[in-house]
PyMOL Python script that loads the backbone (N, CA, C, O; Angstrom):
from pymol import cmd

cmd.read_pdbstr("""\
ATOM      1  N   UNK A   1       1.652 -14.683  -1.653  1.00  0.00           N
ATOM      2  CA  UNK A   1       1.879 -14.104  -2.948  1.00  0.00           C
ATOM      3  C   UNK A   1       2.595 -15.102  -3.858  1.00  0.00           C
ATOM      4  O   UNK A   1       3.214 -14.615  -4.804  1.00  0.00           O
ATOM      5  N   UNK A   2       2.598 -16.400  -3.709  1.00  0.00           N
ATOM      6  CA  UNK A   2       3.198 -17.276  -4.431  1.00  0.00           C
ATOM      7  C   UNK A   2       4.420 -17.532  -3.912  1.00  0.00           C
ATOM      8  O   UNK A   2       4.932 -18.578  -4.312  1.00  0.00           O
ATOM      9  N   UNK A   3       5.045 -16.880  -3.133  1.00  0.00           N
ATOM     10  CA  UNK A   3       6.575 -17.109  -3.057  1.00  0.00           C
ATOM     11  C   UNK A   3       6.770 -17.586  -1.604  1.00  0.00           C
ATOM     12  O   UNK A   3       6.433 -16.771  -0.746  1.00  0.00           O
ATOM     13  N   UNK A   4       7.245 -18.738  -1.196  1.00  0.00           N
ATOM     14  CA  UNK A   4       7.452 -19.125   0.061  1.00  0.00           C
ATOM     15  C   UNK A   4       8.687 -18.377   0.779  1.00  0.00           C
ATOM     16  O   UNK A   4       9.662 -17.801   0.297  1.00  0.00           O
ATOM     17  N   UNK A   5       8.239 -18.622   2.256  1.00  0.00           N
ATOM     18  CA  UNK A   5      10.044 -18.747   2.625  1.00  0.00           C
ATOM     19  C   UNK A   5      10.593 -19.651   3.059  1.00  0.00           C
ATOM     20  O   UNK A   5      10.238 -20.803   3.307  1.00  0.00           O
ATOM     21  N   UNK A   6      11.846 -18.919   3.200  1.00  0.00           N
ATOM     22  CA  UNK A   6      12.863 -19.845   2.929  1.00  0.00           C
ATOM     23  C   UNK A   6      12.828 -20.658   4.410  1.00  0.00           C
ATOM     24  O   UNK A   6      12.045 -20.184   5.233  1.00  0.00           O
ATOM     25  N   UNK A   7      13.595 -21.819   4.809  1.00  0.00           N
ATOM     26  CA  UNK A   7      13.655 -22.084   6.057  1.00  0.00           C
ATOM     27  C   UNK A   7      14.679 -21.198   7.417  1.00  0.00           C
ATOM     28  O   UNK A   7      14.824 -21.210   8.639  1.00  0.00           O
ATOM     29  N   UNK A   8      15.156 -20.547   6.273  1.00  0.00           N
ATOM     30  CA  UNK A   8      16.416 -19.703   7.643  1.00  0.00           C
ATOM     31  C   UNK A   8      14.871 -18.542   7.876  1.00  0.00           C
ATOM     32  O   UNK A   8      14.380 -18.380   8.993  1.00  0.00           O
ATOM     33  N   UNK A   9      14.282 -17.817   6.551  1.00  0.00           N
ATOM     34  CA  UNK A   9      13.144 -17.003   7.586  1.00  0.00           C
ATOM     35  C   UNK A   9      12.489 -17.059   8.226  1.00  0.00           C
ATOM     36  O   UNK A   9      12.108 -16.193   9.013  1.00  0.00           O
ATOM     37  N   UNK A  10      11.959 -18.690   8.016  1.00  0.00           N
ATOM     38  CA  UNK A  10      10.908 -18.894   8.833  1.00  0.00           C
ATOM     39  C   UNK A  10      11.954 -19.222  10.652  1.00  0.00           C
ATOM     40  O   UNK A  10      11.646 -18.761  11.751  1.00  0.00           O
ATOM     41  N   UNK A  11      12.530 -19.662  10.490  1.00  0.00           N
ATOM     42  CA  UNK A  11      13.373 -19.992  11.632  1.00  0.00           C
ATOM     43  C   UNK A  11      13.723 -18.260  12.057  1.00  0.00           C
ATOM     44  O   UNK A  11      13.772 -17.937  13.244  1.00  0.00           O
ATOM     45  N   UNK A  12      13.872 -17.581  11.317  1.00  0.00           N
ATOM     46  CA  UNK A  12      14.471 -16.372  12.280  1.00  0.00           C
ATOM     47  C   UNK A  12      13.142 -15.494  12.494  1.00  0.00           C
ATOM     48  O   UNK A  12      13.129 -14.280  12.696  1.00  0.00           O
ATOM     49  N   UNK A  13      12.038 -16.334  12.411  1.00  0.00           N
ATOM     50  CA  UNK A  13      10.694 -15.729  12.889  1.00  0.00           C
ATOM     51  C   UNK A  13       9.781 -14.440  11.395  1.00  0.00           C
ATOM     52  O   UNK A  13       8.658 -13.944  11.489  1.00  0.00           O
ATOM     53  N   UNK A  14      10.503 -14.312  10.540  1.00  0.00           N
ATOM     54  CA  UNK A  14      10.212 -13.655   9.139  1.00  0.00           C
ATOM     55  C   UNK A  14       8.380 -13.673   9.332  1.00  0.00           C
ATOM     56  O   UNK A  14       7.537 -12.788   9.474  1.00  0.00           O
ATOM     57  N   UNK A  15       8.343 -15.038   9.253  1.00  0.00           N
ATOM     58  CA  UNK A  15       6.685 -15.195   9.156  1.00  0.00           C
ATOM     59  C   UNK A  15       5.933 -14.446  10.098  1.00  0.00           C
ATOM     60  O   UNK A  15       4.904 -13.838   9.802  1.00  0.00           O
ATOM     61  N   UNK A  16       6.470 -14.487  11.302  1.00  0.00           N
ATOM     62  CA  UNK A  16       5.705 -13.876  12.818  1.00  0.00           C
ATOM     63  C   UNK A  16       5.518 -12.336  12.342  1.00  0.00           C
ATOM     64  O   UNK A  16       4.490 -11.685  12.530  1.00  0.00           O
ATOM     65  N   UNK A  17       7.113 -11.692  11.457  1.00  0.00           N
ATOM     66  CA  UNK A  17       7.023 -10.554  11.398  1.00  0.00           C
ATOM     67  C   UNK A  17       5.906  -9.945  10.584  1.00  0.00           C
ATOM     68  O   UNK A  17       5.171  -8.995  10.854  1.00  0.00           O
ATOM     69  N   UNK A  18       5.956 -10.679   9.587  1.00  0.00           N
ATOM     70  CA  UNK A  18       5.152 -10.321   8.573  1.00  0.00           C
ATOM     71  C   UNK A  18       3.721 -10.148   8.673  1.00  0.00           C
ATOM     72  O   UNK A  18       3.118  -9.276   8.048  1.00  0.00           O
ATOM     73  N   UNK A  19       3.025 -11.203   9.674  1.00  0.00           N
ATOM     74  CA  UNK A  19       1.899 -11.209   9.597  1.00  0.00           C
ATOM     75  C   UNK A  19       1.228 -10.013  11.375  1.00  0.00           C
ATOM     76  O   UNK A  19       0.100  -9.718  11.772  1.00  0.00           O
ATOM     77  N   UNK A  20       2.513  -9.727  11.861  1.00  0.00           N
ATOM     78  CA  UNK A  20       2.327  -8.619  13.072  1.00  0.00           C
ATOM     79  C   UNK A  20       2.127  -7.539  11.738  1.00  0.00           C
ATOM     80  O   UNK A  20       1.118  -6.880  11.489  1.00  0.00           O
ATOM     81  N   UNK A  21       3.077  -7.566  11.169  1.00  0.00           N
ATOM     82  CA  UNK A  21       3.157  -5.817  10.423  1.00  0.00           C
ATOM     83  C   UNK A  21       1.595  -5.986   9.415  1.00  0.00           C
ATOM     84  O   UNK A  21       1.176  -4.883   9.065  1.00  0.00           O
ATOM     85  N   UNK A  22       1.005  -6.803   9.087  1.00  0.00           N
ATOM     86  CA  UNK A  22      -0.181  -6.719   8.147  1.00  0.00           C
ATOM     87  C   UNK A  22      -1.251  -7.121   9.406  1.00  0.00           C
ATOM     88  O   UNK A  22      -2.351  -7.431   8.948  1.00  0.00           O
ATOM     89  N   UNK A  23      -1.192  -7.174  10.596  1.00  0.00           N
ATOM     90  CA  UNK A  23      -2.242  -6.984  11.165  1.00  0.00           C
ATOM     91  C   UNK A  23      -3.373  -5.812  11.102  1.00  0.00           C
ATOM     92  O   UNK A  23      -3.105  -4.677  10.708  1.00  0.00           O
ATOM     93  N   UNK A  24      -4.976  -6.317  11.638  1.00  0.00           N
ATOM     94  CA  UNK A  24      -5.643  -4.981  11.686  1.00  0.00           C
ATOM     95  C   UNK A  24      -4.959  -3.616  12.473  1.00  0.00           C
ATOM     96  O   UNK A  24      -4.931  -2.501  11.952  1.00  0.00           O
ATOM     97  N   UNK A  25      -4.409  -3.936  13.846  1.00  0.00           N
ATOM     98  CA  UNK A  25      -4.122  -2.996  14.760  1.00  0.00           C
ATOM     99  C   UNK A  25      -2.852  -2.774  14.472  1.00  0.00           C
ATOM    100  O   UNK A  25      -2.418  -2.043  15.362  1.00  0.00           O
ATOM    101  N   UNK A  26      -1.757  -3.093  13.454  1.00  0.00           N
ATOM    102  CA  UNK A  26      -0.739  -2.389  13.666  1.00  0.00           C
ATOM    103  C   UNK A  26      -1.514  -1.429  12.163  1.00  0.00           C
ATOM    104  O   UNK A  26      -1.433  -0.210  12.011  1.00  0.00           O
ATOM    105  N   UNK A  27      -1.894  -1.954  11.659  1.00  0.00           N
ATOM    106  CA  UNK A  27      -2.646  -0.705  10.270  1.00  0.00           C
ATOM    107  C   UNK A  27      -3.183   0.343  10.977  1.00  0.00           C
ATOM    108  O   UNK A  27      -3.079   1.512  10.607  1.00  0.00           O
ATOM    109  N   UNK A  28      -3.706   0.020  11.894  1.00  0.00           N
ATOM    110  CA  UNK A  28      -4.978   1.167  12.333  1.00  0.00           C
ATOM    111  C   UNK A  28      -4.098   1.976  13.079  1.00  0.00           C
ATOM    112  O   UNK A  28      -4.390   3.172  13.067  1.00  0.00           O
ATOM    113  N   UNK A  29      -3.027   1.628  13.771  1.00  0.00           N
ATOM    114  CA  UNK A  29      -2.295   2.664  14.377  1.00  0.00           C
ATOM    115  C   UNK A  29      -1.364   3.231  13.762  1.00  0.00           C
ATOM    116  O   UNK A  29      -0.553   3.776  14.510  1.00  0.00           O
ATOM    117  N   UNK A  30      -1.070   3.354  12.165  1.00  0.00           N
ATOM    118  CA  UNK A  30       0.259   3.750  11.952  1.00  0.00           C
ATOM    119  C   UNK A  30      -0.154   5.560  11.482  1.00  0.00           C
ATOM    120  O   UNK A  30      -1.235   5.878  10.986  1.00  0.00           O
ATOM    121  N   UNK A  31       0.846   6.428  11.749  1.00  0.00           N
ATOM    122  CA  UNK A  31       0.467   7.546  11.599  1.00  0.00           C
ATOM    123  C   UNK A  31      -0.496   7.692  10.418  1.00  0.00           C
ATOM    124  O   UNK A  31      -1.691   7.973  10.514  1.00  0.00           O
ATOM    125  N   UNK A  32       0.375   7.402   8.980  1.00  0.00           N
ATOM    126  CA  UNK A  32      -0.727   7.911   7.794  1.00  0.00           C
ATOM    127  C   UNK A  32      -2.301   7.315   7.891  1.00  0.00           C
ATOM    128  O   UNK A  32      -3.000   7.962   7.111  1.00  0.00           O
ATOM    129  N   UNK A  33      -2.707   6.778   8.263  1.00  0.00           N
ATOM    130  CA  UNK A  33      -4.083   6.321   9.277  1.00  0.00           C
ATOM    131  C   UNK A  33      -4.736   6.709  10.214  1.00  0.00           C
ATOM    132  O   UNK A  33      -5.915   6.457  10.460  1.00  0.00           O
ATOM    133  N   UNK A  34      -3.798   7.529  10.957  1.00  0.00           N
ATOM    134  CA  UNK A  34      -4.136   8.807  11.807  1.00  0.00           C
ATOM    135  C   UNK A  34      -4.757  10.456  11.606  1.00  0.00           C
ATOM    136  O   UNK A  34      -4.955  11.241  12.533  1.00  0.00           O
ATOM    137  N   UNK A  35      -4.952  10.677  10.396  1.00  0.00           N
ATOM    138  CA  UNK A  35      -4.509  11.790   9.485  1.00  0.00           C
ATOM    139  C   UNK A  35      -5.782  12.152   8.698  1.00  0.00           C
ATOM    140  O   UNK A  35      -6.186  11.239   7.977  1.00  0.00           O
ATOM    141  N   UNK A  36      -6.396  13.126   8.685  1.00  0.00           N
ATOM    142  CA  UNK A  36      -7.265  12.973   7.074  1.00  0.00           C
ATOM    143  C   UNK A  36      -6.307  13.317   5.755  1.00  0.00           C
ATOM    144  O   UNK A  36      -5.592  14.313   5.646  1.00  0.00           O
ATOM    145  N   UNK A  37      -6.419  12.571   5.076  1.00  0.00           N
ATOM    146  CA  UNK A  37      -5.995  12.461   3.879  1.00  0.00           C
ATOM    147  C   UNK A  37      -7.402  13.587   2.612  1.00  0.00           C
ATOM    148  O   UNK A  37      -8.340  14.376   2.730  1.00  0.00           O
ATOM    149  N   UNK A  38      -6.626  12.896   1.579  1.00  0.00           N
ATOM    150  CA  UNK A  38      -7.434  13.453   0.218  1.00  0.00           C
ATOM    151  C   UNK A  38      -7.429  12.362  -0.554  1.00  0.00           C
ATOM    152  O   UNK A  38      -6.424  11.652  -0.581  1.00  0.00           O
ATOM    153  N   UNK A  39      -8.783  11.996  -1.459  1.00  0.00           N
ATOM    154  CA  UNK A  39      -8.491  11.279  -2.786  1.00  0.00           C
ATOM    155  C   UNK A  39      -9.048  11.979  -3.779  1.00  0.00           C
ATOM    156  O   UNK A  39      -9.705  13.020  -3.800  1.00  0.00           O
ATOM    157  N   UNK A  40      -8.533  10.950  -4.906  1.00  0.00           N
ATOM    158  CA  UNK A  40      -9.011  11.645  -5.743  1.00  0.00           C
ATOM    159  C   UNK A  40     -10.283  10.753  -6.755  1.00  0.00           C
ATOM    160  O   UNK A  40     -10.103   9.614  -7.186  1.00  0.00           O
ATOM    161  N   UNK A  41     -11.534  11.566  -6.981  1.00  0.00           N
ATOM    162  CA  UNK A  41     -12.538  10.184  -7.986  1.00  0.00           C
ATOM    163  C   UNK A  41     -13.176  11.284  -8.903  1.00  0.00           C
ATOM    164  O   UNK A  41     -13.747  12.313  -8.541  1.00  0.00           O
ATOM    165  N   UNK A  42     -12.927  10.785 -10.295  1.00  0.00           N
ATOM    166  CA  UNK A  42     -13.175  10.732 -11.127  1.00  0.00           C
ATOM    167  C   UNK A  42     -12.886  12.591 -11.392  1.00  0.00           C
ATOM    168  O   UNK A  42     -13.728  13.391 -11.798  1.00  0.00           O
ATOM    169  N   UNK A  43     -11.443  12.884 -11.013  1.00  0.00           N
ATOM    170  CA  UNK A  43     -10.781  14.180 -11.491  1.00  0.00           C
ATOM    171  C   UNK A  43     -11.144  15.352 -10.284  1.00  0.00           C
ATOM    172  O   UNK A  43     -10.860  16.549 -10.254  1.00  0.00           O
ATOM    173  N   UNK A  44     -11.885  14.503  -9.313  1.00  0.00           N
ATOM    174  CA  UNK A  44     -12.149  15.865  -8.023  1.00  0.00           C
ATOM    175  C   UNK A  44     -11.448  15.462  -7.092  1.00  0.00           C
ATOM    176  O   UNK A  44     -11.277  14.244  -7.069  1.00  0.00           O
ATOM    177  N   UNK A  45     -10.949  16.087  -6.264  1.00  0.00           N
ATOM    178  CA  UNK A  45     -10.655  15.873  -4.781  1.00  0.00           C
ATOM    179  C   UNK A  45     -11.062  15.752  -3.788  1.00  0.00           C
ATOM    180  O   UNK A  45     -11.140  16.795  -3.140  1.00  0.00           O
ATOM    181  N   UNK A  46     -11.478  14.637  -3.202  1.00  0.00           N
ATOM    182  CA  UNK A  46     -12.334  14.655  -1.991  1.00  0.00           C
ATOM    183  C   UNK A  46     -11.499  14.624  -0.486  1.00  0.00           C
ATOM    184  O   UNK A  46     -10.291  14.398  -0.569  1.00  0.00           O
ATOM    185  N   UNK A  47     -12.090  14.845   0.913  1.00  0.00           N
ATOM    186  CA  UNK A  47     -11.425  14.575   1.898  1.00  0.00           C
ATOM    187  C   UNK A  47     -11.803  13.465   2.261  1.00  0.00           C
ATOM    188  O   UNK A  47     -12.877  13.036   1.839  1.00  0.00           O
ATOM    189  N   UNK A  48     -11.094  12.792   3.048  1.00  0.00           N
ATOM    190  CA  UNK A  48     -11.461  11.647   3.464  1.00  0.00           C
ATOM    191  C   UNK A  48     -11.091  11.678   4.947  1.00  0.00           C
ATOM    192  O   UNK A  48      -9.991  12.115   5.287  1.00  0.00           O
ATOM    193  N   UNK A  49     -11.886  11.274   5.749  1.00  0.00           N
ATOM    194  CA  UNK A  49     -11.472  10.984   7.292  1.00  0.00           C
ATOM    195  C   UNK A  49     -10.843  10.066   7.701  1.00  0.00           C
ATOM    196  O   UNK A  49     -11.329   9.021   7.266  1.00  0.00           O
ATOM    197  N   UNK A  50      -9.861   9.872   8.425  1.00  0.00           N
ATOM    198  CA  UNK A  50      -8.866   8.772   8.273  1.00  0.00           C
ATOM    199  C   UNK A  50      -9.401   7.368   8.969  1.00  0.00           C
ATOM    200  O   UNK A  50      -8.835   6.276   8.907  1.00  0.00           O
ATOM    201  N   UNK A  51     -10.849   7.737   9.764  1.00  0.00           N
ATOM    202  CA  UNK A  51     -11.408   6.213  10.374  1.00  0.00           C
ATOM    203  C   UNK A  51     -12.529   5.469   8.519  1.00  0.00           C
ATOM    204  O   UNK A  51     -12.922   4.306   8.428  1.00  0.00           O
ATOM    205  N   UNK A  52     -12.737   6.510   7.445  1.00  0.00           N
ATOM    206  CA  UNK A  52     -13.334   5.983   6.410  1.00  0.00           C
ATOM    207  C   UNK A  52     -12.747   4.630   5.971  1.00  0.00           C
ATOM    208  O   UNK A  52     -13.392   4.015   5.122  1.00  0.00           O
ATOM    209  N   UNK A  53     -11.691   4.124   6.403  1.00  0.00           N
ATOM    210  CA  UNK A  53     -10.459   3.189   5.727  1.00  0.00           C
ATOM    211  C   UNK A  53     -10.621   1.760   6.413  1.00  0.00           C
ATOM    212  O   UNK A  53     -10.092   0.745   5.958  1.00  0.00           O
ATOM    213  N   UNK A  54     -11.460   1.797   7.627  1.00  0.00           N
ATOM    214  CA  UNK A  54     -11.428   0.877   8.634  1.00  0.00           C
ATOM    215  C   UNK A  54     -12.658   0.646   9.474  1.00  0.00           C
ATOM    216  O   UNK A  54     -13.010   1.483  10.305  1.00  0.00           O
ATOM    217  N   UNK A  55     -13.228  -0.325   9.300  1.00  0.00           N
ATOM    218  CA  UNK A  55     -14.504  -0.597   9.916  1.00  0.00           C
ATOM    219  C   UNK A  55     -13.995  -2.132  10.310  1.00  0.00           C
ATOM    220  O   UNK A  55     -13.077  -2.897  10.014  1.00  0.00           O
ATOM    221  N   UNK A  56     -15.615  -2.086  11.485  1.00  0.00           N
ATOM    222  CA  UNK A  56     -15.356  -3.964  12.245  1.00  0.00           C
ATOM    223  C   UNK A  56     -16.329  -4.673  11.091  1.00  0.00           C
ATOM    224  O   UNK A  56     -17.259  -5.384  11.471  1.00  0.00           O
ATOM    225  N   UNK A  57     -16.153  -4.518  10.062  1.00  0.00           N
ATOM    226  CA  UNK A  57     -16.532  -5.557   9.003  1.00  0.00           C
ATOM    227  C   UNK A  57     -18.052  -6.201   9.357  1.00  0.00           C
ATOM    228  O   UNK A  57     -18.335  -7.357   9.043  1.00  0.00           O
ATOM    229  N   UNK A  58     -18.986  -5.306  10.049  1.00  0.00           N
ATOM    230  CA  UNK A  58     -20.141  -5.924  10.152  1.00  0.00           C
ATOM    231  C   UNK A  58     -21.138  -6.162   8.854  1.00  0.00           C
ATOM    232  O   UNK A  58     -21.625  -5.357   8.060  1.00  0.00           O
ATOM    233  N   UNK A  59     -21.249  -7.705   8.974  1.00  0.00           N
ATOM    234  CA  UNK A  59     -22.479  -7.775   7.505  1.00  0.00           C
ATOM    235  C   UNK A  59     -23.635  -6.759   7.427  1.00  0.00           C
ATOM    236  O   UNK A  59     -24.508  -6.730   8.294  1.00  0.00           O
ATOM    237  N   UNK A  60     -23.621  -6.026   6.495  1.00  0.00           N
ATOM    238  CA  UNK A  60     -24.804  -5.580   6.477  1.00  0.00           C
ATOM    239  C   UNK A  60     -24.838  -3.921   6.635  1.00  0.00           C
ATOM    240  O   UNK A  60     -25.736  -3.143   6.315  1.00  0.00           O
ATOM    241  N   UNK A  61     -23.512  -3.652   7.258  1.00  0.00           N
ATOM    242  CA  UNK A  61     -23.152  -2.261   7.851  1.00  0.00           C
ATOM    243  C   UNK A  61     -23.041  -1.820   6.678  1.00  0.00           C
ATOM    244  O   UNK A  61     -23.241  -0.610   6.789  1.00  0.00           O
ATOM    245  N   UNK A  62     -22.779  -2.138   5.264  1.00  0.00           N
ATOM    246  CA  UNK A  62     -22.442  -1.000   4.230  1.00  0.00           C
ATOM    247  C   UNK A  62     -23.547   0.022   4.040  1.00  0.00           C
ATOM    248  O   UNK A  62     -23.460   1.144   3.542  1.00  0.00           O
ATOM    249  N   UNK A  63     -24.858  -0.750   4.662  1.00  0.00           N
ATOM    250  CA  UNK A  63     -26.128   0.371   4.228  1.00  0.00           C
ATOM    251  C   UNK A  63     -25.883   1.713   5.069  1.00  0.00           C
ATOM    252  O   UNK A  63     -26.261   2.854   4.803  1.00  0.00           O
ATOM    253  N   UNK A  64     -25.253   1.316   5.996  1.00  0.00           N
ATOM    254  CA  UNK A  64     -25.140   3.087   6.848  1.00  0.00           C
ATOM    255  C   UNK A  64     -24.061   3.686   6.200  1.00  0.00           C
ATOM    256  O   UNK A  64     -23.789   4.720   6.811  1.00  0.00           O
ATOM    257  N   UNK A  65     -23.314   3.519   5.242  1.00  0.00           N
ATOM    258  CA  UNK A  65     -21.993   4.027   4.353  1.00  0.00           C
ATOM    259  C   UNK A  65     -22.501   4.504   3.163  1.00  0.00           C
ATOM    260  O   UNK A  65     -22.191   5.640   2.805  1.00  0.00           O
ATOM    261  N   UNK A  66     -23.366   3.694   2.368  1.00  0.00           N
ATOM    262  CA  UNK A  66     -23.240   3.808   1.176  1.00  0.00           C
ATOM    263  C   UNK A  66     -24.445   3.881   0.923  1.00  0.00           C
ATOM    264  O   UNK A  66     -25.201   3.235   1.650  1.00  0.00           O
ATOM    265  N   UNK A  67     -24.982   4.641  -0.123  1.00  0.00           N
ATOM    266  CA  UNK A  67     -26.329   4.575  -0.371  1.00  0.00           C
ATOM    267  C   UNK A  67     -26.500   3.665  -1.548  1.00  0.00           C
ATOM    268  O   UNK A  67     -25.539   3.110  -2.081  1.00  0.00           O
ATOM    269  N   UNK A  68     -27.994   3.493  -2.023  1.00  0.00           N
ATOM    270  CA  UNK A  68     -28.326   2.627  -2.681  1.00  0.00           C
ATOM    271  C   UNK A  68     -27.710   2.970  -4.073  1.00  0.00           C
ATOM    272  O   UNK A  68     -27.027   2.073  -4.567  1.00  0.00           O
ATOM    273  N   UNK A  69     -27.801   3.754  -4.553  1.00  0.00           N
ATOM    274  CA  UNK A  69     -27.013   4.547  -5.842  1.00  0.00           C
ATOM    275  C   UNK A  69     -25.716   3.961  -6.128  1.00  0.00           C
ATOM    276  O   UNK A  69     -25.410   3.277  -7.104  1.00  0.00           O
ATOM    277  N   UNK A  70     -24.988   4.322  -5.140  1.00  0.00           N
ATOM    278  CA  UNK A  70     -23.542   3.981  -4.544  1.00  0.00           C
ATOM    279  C   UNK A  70     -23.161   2.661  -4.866  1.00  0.00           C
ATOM    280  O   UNK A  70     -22.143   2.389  -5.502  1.00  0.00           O
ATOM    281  N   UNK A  71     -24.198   1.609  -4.309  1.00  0.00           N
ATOM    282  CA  UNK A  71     -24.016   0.370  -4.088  1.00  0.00           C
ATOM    283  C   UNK A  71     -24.493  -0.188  -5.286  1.00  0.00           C
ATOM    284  O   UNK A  71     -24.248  -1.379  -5.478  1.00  0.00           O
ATOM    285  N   UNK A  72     -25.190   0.505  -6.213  1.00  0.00           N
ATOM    286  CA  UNK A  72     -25.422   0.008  -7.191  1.00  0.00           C
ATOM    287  C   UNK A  72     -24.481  -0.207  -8.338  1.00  0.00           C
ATOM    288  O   UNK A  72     -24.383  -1.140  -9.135  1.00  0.00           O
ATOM    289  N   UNK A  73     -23.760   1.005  -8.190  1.00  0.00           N
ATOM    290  CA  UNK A  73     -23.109   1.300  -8.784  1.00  0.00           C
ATOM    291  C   UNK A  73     -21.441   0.600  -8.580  1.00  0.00           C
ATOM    292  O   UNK A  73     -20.808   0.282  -9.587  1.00  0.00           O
ATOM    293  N   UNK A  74     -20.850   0.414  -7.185  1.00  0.00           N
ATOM    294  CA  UNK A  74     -20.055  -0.601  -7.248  1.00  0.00           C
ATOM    295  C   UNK A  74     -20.418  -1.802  -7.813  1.00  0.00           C
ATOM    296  O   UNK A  74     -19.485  -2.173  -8.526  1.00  0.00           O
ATOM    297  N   UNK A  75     -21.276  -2.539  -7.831  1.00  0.00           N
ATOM    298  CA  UNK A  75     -22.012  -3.563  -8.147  1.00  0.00           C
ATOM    299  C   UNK A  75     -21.754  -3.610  -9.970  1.00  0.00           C
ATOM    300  O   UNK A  75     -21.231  -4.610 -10.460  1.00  0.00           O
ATOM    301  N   UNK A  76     -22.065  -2.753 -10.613  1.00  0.00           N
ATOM    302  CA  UNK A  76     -21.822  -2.960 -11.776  1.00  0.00           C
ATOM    303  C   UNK A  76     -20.424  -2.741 -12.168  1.00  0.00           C
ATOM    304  O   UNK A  76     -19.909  -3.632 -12.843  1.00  0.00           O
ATOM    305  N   UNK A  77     -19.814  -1.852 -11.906  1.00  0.00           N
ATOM    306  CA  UNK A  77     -18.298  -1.825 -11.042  1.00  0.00           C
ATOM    307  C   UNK A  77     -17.390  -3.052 -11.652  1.00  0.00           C
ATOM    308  O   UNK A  77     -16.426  -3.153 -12.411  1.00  0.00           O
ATOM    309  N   UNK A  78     -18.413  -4.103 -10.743  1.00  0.00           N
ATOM    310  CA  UNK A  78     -17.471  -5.126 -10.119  1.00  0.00           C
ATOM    311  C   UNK A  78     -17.767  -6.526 -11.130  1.00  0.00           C
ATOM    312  O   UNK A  78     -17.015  -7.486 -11.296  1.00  0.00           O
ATOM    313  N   UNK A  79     -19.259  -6.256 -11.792  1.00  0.00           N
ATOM    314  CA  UNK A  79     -19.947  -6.701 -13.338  1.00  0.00           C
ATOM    315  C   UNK A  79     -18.723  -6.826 -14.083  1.00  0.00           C
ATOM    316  O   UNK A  79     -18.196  -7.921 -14.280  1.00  0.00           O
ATOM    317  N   UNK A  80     -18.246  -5.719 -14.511  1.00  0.00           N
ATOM    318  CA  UNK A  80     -17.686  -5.314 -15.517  1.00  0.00           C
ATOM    319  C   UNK A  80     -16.119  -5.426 -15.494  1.00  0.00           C
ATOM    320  O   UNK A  80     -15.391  -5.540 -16.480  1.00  0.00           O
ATOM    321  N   UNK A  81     -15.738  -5.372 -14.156  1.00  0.00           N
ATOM    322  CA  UNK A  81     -14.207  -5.581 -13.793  1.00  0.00           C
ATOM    323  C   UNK A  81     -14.126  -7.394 -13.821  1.00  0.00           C
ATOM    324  O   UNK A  81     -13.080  -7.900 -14.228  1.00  0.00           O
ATOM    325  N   UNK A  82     -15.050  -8.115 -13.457  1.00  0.00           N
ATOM    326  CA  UNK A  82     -15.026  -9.575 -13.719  1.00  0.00           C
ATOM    327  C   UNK A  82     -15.958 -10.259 -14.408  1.00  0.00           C
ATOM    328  O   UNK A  82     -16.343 -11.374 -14.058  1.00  0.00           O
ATOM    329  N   UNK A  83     -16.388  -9.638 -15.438  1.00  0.00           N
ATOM    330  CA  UNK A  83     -16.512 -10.305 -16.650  1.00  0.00           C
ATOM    331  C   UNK A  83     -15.915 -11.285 -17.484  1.00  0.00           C
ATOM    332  O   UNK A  83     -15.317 -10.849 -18.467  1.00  0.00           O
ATOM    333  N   UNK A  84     -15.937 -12.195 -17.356  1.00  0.00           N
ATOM    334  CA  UNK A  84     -15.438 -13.161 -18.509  1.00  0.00           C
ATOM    335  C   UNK A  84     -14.205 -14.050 -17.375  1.00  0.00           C
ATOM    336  O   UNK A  84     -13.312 -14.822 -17.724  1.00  0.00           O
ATOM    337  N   UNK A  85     -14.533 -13.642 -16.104  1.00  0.00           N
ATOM    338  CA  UNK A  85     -13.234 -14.149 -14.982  1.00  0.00           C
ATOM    339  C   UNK A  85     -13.904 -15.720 -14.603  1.00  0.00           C
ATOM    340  O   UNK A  85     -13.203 -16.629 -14.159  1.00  0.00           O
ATOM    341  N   UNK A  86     -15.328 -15.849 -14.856  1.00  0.00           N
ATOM    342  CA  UNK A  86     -16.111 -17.013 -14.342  1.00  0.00           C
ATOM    343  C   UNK A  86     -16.538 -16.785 -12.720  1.00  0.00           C
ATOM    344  O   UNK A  86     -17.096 -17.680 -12.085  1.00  0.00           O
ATOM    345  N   UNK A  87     -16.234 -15.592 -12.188  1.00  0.00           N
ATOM    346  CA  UNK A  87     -16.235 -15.070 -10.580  1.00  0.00           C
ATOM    347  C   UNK A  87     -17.379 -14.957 -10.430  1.00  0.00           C
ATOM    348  O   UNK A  87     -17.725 -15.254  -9.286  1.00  0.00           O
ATOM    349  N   UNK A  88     -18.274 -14.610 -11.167  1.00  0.00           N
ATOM    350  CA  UNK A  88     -19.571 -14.030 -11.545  1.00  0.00           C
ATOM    351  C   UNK A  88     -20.206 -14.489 -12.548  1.00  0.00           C
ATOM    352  O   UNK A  88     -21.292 -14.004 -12.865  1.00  0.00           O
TER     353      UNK A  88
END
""", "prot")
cmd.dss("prot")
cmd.show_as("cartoon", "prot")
cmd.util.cbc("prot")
cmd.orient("prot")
């Protein structure tokens, strides 16, 4: 995030901690991840199942998630959110 540490954190292991606590498996096990939740899109409430949050990142797997509509539609989404960024 731009900000280093310092040498006493890295010496008192800070770094080790940090990157255990943002691991996949300590995410996937923490209670609120355990849970179905609710969101909210575009003023409704939906449920959400708490494995929706976490997949093994296979290329190609979004087609069994998302339909073509869906995907189209992030897609312009993502047009329009980086426009003028040079990302796209």
């Amino acid at each position: 995030m731009g900000r280093p540490f310092s040498a006493a954190e890295e010496a008192a292991g800070s770094v080790a901690s940090v990157v255990e606590l943002c691991s996949f498996d300590n995410m996937k096990n923490l209670e609120v991840n355990k849970t179905e939740g609710a969101i909210e899109i575009e003023g409704k409430y939906h449920s959400i199942a708490h494995d929706a949050f976490f997949r093994k990142g296979v290329t190609g797997d979004w087609v069994n998630h998302m339909s073509p509509e869906m995907a189209s539609r992030l897609d312009e989404i993502f047009r329009d959110k980086l426009r003028g960024t040079g990302l796209i």
